[in-house]
C-alpha positions as a Markdown table, in Angstrom:
| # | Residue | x | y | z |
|---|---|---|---|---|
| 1 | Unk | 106.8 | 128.8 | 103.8 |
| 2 | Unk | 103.8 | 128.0 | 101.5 |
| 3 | Unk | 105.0 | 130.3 | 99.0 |
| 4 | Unk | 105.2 | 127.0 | 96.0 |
| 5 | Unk | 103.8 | 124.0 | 95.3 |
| 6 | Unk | 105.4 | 121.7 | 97.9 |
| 7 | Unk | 105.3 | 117.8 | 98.9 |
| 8 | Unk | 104.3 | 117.0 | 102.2 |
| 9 | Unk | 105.9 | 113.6 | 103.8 |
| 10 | Unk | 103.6 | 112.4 | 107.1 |
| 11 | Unk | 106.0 | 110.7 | 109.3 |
| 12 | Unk | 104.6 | 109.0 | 113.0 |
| 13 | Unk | 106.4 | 110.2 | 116.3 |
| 14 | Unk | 105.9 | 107.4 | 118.1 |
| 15 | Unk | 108.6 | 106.1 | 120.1 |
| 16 | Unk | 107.0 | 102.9 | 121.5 |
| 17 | Unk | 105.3 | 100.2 | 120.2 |
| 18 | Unk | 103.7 | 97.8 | 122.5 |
| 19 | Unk | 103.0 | 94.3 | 121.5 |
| 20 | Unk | 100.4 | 91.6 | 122.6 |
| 21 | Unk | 102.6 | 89.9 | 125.2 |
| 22 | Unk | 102.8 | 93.8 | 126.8 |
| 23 | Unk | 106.3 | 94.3 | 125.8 |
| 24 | Unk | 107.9 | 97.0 | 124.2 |
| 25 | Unk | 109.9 | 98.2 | 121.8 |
| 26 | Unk | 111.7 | 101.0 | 120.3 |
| 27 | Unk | 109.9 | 102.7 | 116.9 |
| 28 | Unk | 109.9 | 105.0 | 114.5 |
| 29 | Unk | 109.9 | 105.2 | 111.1 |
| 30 | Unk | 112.2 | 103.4 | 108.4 |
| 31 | Unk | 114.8 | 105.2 | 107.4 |
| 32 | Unk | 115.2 | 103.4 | 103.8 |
| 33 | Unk | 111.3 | 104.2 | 102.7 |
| 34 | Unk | 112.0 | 108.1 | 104.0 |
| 35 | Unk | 115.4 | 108.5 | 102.1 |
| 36 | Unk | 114.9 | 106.8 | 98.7 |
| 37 | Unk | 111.8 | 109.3 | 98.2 |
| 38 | Unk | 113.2 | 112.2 | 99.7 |
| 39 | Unk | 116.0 | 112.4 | 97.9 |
| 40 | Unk | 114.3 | 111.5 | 94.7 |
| 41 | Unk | 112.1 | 114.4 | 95.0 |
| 42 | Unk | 114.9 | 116.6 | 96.2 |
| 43 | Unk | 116.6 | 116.4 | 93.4 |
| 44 | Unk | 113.5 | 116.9 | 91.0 |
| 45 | Unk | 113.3 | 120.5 | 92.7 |
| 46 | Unk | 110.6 | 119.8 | 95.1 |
| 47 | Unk | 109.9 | 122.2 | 98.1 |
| 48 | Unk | 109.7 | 119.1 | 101.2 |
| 49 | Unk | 108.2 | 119.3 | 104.4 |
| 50 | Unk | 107.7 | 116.8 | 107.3 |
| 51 | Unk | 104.5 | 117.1 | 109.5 |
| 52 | Unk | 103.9 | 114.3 | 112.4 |
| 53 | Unk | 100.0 | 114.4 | 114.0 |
| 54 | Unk | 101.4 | 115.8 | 117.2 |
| 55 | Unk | 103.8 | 118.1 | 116.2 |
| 56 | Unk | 106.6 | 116.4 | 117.6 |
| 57 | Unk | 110.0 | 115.3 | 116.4 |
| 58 | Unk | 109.8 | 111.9 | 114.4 |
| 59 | Unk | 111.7 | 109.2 | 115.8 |
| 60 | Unk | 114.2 | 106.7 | 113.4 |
| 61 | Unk | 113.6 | 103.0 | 113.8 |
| 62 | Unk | 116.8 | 101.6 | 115.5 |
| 63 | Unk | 116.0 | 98.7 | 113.4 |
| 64 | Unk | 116.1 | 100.3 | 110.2 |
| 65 | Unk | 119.7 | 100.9 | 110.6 |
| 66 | Unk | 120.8 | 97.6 | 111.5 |
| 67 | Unk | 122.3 | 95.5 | 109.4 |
| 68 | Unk | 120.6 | 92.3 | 109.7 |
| 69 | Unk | 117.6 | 93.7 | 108.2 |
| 70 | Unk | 120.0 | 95.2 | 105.1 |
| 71 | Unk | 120.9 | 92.1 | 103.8 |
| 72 | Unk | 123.8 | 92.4 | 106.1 |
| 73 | Unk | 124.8 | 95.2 | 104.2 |
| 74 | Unk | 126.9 | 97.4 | 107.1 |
| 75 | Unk | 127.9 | 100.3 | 103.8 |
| 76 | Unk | 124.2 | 100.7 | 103.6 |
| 77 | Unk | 123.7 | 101.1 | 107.0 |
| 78 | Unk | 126.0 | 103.8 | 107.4 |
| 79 | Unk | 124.7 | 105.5 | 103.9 |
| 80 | Unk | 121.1 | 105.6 | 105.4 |
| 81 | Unk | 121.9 | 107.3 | 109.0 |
| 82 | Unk | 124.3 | 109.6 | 107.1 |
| 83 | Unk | 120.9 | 110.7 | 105.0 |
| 84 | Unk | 118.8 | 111.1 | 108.1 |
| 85 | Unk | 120.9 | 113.7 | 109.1 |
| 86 | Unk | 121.6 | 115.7 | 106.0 |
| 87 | Unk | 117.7 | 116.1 | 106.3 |
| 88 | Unk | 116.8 | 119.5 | 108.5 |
| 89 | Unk | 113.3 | 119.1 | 108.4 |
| 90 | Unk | 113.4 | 116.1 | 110.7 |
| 91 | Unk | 114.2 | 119.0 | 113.2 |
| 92 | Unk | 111.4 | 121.4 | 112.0 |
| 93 | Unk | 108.8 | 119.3 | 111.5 |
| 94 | Unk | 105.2 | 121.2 | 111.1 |
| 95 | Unk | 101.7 | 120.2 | 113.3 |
| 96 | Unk | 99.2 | 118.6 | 111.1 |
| 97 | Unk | 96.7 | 120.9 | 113.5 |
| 98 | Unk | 98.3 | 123.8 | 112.2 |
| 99 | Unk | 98.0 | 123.7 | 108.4 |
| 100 | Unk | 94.8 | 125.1 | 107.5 |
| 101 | Unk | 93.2 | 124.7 | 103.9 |
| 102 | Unk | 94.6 | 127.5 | 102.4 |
| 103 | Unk | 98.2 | 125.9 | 103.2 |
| 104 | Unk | 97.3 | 122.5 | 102.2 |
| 105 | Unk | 96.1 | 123.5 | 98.9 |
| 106 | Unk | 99.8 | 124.3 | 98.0 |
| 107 | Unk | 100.4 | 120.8 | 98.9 |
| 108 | Unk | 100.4 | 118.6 | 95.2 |
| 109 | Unk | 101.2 | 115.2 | 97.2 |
| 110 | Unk | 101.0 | 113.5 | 100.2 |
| 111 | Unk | 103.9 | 110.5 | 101.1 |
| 112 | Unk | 103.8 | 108.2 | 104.1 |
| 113 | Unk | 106.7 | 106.3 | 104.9 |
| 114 | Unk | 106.7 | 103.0 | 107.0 |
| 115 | Unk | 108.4 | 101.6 | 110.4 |
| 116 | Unk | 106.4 | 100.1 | 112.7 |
| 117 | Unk | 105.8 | 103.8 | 114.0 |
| 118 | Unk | 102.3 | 104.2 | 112.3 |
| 119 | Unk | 100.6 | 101.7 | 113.7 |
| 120 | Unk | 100.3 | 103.3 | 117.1 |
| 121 | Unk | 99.9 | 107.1 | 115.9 |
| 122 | Unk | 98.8 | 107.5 | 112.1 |
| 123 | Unk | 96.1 | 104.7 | 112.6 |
| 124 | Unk | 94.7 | 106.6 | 115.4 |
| 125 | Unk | 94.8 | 110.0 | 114.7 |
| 126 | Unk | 91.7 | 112.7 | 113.5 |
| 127 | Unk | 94.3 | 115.0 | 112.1 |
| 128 | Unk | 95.6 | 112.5 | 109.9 |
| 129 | Unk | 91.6 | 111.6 | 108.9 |
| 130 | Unk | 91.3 | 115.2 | 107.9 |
| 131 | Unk | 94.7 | 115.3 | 105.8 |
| 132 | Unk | 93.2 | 112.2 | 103.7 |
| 133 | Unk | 90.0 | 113.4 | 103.2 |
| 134 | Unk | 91.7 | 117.3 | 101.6 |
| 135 | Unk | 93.6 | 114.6 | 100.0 |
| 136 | Unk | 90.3 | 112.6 | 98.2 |
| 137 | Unk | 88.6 | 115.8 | 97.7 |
| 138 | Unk | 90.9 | 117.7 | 96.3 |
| 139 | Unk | 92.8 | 115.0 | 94.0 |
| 140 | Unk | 95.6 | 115.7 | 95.6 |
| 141 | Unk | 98.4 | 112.4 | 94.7 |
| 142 | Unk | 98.6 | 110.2 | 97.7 |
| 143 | Unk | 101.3 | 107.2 | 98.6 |
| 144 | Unk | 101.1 | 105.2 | 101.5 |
| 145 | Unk | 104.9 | 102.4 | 101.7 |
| 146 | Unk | 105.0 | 99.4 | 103.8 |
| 147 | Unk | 103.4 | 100.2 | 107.4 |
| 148 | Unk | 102.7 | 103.6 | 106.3 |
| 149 | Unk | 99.6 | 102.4 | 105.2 |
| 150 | Unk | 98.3 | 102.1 | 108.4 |
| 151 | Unk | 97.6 | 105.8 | 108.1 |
| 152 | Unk | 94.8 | 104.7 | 105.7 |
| 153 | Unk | 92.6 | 103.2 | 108.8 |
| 154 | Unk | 92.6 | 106.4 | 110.6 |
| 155 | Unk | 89.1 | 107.9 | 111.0 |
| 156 | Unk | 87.2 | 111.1 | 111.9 |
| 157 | Unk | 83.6 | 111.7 | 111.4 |
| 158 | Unk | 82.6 | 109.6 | 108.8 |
| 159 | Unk | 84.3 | 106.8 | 107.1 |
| 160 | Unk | 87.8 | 106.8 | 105.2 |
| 161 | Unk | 87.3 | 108.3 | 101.6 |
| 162 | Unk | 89.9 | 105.3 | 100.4 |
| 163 | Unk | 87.8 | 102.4 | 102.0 |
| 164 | Unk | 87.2 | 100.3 | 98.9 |
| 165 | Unk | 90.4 | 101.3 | 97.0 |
| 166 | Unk | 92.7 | 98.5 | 96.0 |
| 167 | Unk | 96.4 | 99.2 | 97.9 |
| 168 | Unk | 99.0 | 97.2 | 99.1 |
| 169 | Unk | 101.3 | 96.9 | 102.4 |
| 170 | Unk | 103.9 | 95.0 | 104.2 |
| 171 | Unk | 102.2 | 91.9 | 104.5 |
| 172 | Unk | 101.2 | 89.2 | 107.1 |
| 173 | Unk | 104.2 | 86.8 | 106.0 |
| 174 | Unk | 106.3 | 89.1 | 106.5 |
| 175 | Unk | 105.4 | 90.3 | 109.7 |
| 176 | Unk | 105.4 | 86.6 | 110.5 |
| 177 | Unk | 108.9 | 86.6 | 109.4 |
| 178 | Unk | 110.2 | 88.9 | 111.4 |
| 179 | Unk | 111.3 | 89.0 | 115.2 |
| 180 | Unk | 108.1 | 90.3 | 115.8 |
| 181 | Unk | 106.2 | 87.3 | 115.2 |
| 182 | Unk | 103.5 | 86.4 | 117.0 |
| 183 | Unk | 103.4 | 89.8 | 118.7 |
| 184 | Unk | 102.6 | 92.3 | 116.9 |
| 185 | Unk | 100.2 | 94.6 | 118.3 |
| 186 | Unk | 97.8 | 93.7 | 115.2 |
| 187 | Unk | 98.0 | 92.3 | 111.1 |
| 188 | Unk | 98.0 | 95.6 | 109.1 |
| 189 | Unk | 97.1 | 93.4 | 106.2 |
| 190 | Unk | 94.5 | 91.8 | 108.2 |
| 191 | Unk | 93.5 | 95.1 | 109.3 |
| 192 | Unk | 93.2 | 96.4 | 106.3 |
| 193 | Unk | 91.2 | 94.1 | 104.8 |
| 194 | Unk | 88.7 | 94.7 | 107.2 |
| 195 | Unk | 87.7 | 97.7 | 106.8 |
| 196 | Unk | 87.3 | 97.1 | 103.6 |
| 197 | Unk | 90.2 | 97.6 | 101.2 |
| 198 | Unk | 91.4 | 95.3 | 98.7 |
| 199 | Unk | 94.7 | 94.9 | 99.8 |
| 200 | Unk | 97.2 | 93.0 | 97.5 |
| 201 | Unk | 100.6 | 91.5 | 98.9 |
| 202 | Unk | 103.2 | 90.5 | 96.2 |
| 203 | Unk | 106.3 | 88.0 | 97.4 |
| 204 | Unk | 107.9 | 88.5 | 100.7 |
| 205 | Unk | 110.9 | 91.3 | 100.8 |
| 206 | Unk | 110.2 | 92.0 | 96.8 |
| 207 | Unk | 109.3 | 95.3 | 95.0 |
| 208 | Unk | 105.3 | 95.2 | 95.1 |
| 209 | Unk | 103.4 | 98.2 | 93.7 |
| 210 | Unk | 99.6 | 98.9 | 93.1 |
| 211 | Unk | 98.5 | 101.8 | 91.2 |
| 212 | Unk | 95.1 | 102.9 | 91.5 |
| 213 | Unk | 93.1 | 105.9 | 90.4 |
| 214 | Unk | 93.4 | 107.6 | 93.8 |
| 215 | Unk | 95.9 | 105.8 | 95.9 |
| 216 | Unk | 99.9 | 104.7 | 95.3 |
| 217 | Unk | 100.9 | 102.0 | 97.8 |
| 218 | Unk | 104.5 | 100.3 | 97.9 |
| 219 | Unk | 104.6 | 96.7 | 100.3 |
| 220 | Unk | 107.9 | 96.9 | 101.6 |
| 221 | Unk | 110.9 | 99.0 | 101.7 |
| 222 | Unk | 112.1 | 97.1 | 98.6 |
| 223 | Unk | 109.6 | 99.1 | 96.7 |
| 224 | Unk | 110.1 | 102.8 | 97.7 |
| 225 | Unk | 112.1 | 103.2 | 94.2 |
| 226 | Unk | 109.3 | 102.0 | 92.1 |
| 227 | Unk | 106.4 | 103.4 | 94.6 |
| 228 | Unk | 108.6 | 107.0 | 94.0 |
| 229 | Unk | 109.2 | 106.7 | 90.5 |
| 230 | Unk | 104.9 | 106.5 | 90.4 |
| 231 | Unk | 104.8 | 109.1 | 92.3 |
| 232 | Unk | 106.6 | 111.3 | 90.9 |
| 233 | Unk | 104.7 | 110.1 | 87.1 |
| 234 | Unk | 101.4 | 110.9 | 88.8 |
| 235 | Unk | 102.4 | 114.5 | 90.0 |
| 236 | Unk | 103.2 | 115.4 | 86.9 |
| 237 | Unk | 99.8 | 114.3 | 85.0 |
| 238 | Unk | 97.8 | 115.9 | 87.7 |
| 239 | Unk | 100.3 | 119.2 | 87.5 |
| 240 | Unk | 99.7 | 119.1 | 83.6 |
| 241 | Unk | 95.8 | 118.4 | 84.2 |
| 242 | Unk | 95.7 | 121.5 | 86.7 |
| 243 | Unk | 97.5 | 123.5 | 84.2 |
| 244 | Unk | 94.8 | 122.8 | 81.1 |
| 245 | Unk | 91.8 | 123.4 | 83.1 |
């Protein structure tokens, strides 16, 4: 392990999200915005791994598997869970405690899928502070998709190294259009803004992108193939910078 340039995906392991009126409800992440980069990457030759901020096993989002939020698309449905479990690492995942600098200096790119997961455990963790700022400092190419971007408010000693950077995420309309409405635990767009991004939201449930000098950031699961696809472009002009220096 660690032997080549690898790909890192941070995935949460939460498997509850409470909301404002004190319910509950299953989370996890989104199946869609893990597979459509995962196998992208896969099948460039990448070495993968999955790390959560606890160590523990990831959890998939019930709802990313249902239908109603596929378009009705049952096919797809059945595609996706057939995915999750073609991929072993969701069993091996690694401790973000764990990898010390000389492992993460392997690592060429950091991806964080959404599900409503990451708003209770990437949002809140140190580890996940200290993975962004190796990230900053070292240039390493970052993407944050749809809630994933949550991970961006998560703080240790000092302030985020991305506060100011121009990124996008699921957005407030669409949160309001979903069954959540009106109780979600907090507006990640809102949220966002706060703390002083410049957050961008394109049209509800289409491809939105933004591409800024040190952050990718996809809105929705609609845009994992273009967020990959810019990805995968940026990996390999920072691979051919590292080799000319």
């Amino acid at each position: 392990m660690f032997d080549h340039p690898y790909i890192l995906f941070l995935l949460s392991s939460a498997r509850i999200l409470t909301l404002l009126d004190g319910t509950t409800v299953p989370t996890g992440f989104w199946a869609e915005e893990l597979i459509v980069p995962w196998r992208r990457l896969q099948q460039s030759g990448w070495t993968l791994y999955i790390a959560t901020p606890d160590g523990n096993l990831p959890e998939l989002d019930p709802d990313s598997l249902d239908p109603i939020n596929l378009q009705g698309d049952i096919a797809k449905a059945t595609w996706l869970k057939a995915q999750v479990s073609r991929i072993p690492e969701l069993k091996t995942v690694l401790f973000l405690a764990d990898l010390q600098d000389a492992q993460l200096d392997k690592m060429r790119g950091l991806f964080i899928p959404g599900g409503n997961g990451p708003l209770v455990d990437l949002a809140a963790s140190s580890e996940v502070a200290r993975l962004l700022r190796h990230c900053h400092d070292q240039h390493k190419v970052l993407a944050t998709l749809c809630h994933g971007s949550a991970a961006l408010l998560a703080v240790d000693h000092a302030p985020s190294p991305y506060t100011a950077c121009a990124l996008t995420c699921f957005s407030a309309a669409e949160e309001a259009a979903t069954a959540l409405a009106g109780r979600w635990p907090y507006t990640l767009e809102q949220r966002l803004r706060n703390a002083g991004f410049l957050v961008s939201v394109g049209e509800c449930w289409q491809s939105h992108v933004v591409k800024g000098a040190k952050l990718l950031s996809g809105q929705n699961p609609a845009s994992a193939p273009a967020l990959t696809e810019a990805f995968m472009e940026r990996l390999l002009i920072t691979d051919s910078q590292g080799k000319t220096q």
